[in-house]
N, C-alpha and C positions, 0 to 999 in steps of 0.2 A: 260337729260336736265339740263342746269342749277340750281343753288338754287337760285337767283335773284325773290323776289316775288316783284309783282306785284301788284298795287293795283286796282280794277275792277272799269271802267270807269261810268259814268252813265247810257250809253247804253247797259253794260254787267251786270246790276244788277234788273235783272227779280227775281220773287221766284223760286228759284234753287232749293228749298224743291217741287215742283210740277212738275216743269219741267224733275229734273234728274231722277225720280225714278215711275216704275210703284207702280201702290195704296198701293199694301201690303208694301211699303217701303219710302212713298211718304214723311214723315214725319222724315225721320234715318239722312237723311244728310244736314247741314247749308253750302252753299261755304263761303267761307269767301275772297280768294287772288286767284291770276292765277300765278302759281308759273312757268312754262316753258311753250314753245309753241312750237313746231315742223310743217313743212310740212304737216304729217297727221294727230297729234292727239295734246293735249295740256293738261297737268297736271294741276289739280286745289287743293288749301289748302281749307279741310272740315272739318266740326266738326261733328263726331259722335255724336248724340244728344241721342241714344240708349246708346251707351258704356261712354258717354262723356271724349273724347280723341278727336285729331287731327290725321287727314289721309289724304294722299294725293291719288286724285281720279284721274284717267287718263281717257280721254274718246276722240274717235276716232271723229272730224270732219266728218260731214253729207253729206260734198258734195264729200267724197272720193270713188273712185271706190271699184267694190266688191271685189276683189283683196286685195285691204288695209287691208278691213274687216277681210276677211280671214287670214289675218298675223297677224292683231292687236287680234284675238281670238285664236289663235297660240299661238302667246305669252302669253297670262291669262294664258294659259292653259297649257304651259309646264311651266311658272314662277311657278305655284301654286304647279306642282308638286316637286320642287326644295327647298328642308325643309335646310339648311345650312345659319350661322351667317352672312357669306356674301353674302348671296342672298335676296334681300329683299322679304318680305312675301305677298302673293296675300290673301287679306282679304272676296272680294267678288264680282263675275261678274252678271252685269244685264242689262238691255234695257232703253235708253230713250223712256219716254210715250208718247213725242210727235211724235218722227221720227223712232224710235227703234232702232236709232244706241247704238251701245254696249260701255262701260264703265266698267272699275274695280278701284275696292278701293286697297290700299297698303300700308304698312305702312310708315311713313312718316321721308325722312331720313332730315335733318340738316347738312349741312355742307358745303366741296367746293371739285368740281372735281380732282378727283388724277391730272389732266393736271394745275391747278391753285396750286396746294401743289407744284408741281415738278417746277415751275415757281419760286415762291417764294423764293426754296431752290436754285436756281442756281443766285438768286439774292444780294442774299447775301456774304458774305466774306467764305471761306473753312469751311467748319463743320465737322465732323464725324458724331457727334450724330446725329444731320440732316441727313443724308444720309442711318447710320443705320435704323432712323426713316421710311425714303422713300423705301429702304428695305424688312424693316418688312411689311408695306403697300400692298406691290408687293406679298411677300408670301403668303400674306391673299388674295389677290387676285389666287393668284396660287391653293391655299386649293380649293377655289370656284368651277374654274373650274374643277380642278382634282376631286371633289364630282361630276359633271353636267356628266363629263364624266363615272365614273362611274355607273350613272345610263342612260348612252349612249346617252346622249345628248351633243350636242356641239354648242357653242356660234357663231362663223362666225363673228362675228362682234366685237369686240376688238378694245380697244383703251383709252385712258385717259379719255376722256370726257366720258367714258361709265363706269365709277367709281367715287364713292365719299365716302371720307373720312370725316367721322363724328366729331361733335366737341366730342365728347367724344373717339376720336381714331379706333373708327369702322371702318371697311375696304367693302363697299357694292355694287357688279356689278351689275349691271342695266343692259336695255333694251336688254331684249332677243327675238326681232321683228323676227330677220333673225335666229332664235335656228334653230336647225334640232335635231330630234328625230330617233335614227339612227336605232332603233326596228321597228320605226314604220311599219306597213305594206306597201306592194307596191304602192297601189292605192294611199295612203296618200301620202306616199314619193315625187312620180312620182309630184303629184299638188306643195309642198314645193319648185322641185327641177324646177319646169317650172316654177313659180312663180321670181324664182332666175335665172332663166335663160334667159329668154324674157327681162330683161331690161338690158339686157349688152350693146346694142344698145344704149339706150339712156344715155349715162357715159360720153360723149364729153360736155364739156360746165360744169361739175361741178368742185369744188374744191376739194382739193387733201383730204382736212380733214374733208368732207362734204359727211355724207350718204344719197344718192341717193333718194329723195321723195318719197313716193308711195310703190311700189313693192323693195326694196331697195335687192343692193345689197351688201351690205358691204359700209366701206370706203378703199379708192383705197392706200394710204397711209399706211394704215394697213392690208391690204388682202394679202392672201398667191399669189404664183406664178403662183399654182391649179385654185387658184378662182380668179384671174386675168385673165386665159386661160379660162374659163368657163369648166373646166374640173371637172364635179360634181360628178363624179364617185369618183373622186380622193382626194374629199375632205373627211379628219376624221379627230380625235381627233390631227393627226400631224400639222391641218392648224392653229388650236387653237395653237398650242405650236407655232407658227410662228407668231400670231399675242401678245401672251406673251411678244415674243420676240420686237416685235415692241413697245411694254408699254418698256421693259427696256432701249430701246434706247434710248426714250425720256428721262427715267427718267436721263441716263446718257451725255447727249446733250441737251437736253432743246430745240430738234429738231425733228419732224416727222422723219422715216427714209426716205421717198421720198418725194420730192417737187416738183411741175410745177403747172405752169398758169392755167393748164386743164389736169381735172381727167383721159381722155385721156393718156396724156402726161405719166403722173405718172403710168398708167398702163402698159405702154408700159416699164418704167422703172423696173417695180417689174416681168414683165413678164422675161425680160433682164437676172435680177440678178444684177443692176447696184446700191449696197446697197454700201455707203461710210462707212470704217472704224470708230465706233463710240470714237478710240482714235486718228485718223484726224483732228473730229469734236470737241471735247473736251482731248485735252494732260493732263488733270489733270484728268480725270475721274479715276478710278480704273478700272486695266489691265484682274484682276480677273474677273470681274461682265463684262466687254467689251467681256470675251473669253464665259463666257455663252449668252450674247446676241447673239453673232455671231454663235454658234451653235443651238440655237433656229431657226436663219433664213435664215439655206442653204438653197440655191434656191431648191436642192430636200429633198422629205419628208424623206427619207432614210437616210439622212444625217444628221438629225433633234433629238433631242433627240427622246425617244423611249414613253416617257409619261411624264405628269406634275408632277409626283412625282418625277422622276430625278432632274427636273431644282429645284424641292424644296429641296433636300437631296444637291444640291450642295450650295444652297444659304443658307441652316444653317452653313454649313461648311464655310462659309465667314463671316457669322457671328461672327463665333465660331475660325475664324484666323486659320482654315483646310484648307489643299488642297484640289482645285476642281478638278472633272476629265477629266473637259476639258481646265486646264491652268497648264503647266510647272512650277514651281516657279522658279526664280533666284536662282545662289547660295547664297547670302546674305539672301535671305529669308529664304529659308531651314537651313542655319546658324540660323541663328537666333530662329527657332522654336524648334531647335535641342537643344540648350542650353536651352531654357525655360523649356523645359518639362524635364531637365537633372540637375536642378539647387544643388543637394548635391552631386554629384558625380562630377562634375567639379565649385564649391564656389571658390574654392580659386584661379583656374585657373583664373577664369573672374575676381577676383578683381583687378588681375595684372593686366591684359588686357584692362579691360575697365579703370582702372585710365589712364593708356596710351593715349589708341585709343581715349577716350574722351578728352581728353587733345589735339591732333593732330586734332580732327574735329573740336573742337570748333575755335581751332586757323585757320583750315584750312577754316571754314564758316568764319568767321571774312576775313580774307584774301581775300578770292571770291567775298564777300561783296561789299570789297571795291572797288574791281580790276571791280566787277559790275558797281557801283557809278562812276567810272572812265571812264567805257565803254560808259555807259547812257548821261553820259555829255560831250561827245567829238560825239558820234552822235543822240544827242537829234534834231537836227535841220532838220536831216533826218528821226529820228524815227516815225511812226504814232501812233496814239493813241491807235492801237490794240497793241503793241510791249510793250509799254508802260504799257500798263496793263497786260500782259503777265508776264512782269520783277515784278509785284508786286507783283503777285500773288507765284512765283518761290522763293521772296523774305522771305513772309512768311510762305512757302512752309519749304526751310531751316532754319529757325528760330524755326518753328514745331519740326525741325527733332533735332533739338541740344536740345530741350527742353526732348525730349522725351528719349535722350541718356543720359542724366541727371537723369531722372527719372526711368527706368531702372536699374540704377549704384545701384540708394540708394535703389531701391526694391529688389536688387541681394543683397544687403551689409546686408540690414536687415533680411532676413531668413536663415541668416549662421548662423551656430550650436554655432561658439563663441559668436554671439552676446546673448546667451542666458548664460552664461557662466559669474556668477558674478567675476569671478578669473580672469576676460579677459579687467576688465574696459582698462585700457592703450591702448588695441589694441581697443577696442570699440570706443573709443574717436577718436584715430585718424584714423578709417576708417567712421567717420562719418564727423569728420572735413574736411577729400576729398570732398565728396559731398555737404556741407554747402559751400566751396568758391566758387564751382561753378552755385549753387544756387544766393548766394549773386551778382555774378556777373549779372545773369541775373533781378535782383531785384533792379540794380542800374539804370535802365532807364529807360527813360519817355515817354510816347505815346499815344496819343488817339487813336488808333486802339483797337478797341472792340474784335478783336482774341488776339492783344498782351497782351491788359489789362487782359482778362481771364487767360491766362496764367500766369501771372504775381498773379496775384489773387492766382490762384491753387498752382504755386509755394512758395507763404508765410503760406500756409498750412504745407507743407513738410517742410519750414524753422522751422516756430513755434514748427513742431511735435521733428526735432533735437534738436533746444535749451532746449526745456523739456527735453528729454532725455539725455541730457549732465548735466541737474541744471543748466541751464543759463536764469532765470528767468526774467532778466531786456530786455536780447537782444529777449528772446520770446514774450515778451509785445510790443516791438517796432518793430517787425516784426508784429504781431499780429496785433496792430494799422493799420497799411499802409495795411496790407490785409482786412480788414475790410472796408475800406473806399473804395479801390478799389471794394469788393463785391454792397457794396452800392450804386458805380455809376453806376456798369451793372448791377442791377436790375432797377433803375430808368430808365436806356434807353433800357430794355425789360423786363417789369413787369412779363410778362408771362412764362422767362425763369426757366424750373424746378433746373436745376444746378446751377443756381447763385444763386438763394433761399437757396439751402439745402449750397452751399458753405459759405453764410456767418452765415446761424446756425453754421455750423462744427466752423468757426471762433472764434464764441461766446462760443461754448464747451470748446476750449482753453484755450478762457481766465478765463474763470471759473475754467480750473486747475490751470491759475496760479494764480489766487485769492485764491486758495484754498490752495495750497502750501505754500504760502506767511500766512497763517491763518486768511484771511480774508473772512469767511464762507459767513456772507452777502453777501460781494459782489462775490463772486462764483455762489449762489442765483439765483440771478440779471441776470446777463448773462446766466444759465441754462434757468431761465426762458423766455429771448428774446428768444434764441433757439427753446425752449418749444413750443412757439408760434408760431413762423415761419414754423416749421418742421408740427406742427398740421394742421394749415390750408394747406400745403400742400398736405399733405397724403388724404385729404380729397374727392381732385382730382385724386390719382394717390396713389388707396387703392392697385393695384397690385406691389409695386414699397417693396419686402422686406428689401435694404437698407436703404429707408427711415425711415422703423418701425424699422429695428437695431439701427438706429440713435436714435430714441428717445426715446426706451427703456434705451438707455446708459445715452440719459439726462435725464431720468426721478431717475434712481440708483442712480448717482449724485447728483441729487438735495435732493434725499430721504436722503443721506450718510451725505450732508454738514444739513439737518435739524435735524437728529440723533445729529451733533456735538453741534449746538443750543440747543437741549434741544426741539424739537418742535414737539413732536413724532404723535401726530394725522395726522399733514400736511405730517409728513413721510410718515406715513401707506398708504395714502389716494396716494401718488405719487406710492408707491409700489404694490398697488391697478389696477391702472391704467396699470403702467408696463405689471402686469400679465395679464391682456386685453388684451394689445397688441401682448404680448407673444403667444398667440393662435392663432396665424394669421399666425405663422411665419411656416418653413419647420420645421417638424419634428426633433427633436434630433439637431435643429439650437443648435449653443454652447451658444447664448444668453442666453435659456431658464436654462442654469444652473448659469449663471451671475443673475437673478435676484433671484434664489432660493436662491444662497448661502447672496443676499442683503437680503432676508425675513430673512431668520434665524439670519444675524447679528441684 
């Protein structure tokens, strides 16, 4: 159900303390809001008045047939035995006093449905992190079922709206009305499977994304080609990996995989196999994540992965920039991952190379660019507004892609063996001066676009970090500035983003080396401590995030380093103090944790 609460009309505000609960219990729960409302049952916000917490109570409308009942006590009943982070927890089943329809308690999640998260994300301008975000989301979903099915149960019913993601990044599948318990015994079974089976008839007249009232049978959008055929023999743990498959779709289209006027309709198509390409439907989407959807949902289960722990073992490997076992890579890909993982045995090769090739792409983006621009306005008069957006998005598509050959270079430049090598400054200098022009170049334009602007941002970090590295102290402060103000304007137009935050701390770290280099320990100080502040309140939210705590363990050394040089040793201690806190949070044997011992002992 939705999180949209509700607030209870006049007519719906009876004592709910007498009504919902038989005597022994008649006094445990306050309703307070009617948080979702379905066909057969409706979720209400309670307050535990025994435990005092908030629970959300779900209870089965009185005028539903026996039928519902027996589903809606189904569900209590296998949710409760389903103990996993993403399953939400059944607290307690009991009888209205007045009618005896049944009710359970739950605990109460907060947030917005995976279908409303995966909306958002496709609303906005290209993300990564977004998308990893959405991702990870899906794995946790995947963990769920792959426990449910372990203990031989299976969901049948899949689909975005039957997940929500927590404001605090919890991942939680809901409504297991339609579970089947695949142990169960015969007699049990046999009721489940007629229950499921008798309303196939009545499926003409619904919508595609709309589970069936009553006796439901799924949503026809999301249902395997088994449970479309009512072939309930046939259904197992492979329909659940099919209806997976149907969440990744979305996630990757921002579209059902089937649509029609009438659930009918739509059944007929899933029975078909008539599932569009979800890189038809979206040409940006990722080719990888498109080739596991599309193996999640052959029309036969044989063809289907083999269990949810596959489709999970392939999606960390996406994560993780592995090949999957069901996408070929390019050869540029596989290029590409060959030399990352090969980076001292072939350094010097790539430096040639890439001062080259980058050199050649950038000019050759620029050149396309234009030869675009050229395109667009000779048939703007003809182009539709789909085309049009298409061209922008392609636009900063390749503007990504030079940004990120960019950054590569200088990350390939900096873990060569010479650059470590004090006998090597001349060569250090000028393999670092490659990468600052072409930095610089992308640093000299102007945009209100909120992916350029980030970029732009991110790249006055890696400017900042060369001129340090070179001693070019004035042009690091003036790079430094303009990344800074940039950090400041995309936090203002997304307060909430974590990476803009911690990027314009890293900013402020900067400039504190060059305040501090320059010998101006004050103000080194100053800017440690904006950092300081920034970085805290964030980690506050987002205590699993160990880069953040490596961040500010480095500003907290610093700032301890530059009050040493003051003379201000108590405020030191008390920051190197703190440090060592944090330091115990971190991985074991992290190399931090010997960065602040060696600042104790100085």
């Amino acid at each position: 159900m939705s999180d949209t609460t509700v607030e209870l009309r006049g007519d719906e505000r009876p004592d709910r303390r007498i009504l919902l609960h038989s005597n022994e219990h008649s006094n445990r729960y306050d309703i307070t809001s009617l948080k979702g409302k379905g066909g057969a049952g409706r979720v209400w916000i309670a307050r535990d008045l025994r435990l005092n917490r908030d629970v959300a109570l779900k209870e089965l409308i009185s005028s539903q047939p026996d039928s519902a009942q027996a589903r809606f006590l189904r569900e209590a009943r296998i949710t409760s035995q389903l103990e996993h982070p993403s399953i939400v927890p059944v607290y307690e089943l009991d009888l209205h006093q007045d009618d005896g329809t049944p009710y359970y308690t739950m605990r109460l999640i907060n947030g917005d449905t995976l279908r409303e998260v995966i909306s958002r994300h496709h609303s906005e301008p290209i993300n990564e992190v977004s998308l990893a975000r959405l991702v990870q989301h899906f794995i946790d979903v995947c963990h769920a079922i792959a426990y449910a099915h372990s203990r031989n149960i299976i969901h049948r019913d899949l689909k975005p709206s039957n997940v929500v993601v927590g404001e605090f990044g919890e991942t939680v599948v809901l409504d297991w009305g339609l579970a089947k318990d695949l142990g169960e015994a015969q007699d049990e079974e046999d009721v489940s499977d007629e229950l499921f089976a008798n309303e196939l008839t009545e499926v003409a007249g619904r919508t595609s994304a709309q589970t069936v009232v009553g006796n439901s049978i799924g949503t026809p959008a999301f249902m395997s080609p088994e449970q479309a055929r009512g072939d309930l023999d046939k259904i197992d743990q492979r329909s659940d990996v099919y209806g997976l498959g149907g969440i990744l779709y979305e996630l990757l289209t921002n579209e059902p995989p089937f649509q029609g006027d009438k659930a009918s309709t739509v059944i007929d198509q899933v029975i078909q196999g008539k599932l569009r390409d979800p890189l038809v439907v979206n040409p940006h989407a990722s080719e990888r994540l498109a080739a596991i959807c599309m193996k999640c949902m052959q029309k036969t289960p044989a063809d289907r992965y083999a269990s949810v722990d596959q489709i999970i073992t392939d999606l960390h490997c996406y994560l993780a920039d592995e090949p999957v076992s069901v996408y070929r890579d390019k050869w540029h890909e596989r290029t590409s991952r060959w030399v990352r993982r090969r980076k001292v045995s072939t350094a010097v090769v790539i430096v040639t190379l890439l001062t080259s090739i980058i050199g050649l792409s950038i000019s050759n983006i620029i050149i396309s660019g234009e030869q675009q621009l050229t395109e667009q306005a000779r048939d703007r008069a003809d182009t539709a507004a789909e085309t049009a957006d298409y061209e922008r998005r392609s636009a900063l598509t390749q503007y990504r892609h030079a940004h990120a050959a960019v950054a590569q270079y200088l990350t390939e430049v900096r873990e060569l063996q010479i650059m470590k090598d004090p006998n090597q400054r001349a060569l250090q200098e000028k393999l670092l001066n490659s990468a600052l022009q072409y930095y610089e170049t992308f640093l000299s334009q102007e945009t209100n676009s909120t992916v350029i602007m980030a970029q732009l941002a991110d790249a006055s970090i890696e400017v900042g970090n060369v001129n340090l590295t070179l001693g070019r102290l004035e042009q690091a402060e003036t790079i430094l500035i303009r990344g800074r103000a940039l950090f400041r304007s995309l936090v203002a137009r997304d307060p909430g983003n974590v990476d803009y935050r911690i990027g314009l701390a890293t900013i402020s770290l900067q400039r504190g080396f060059v305040e501090a280099r320059s010998g101006n320990h004050r103000g080194a100080i100053w800017y440690y401590s904006q950092a300081i502040e920034i970085v805290e309140e964030t980690t506050k939210r987002h205590l699993d995030s160990v880069a953040n705590q490596v961040l500010l363990v480095t500003l907290l050394n610093e700032r301890a380093m530059r009050k040493f040089d003051r003379a201000e040793r108590e405020p030191a201690i008390r920051d190197l103090d703190q440090a060592f806190a944090v330091v115990q949070k971190l991985p074991k044997a992290h190399p931090q944790q010997e960065d602040v011992m060696v600042a104790a002992a100085i």
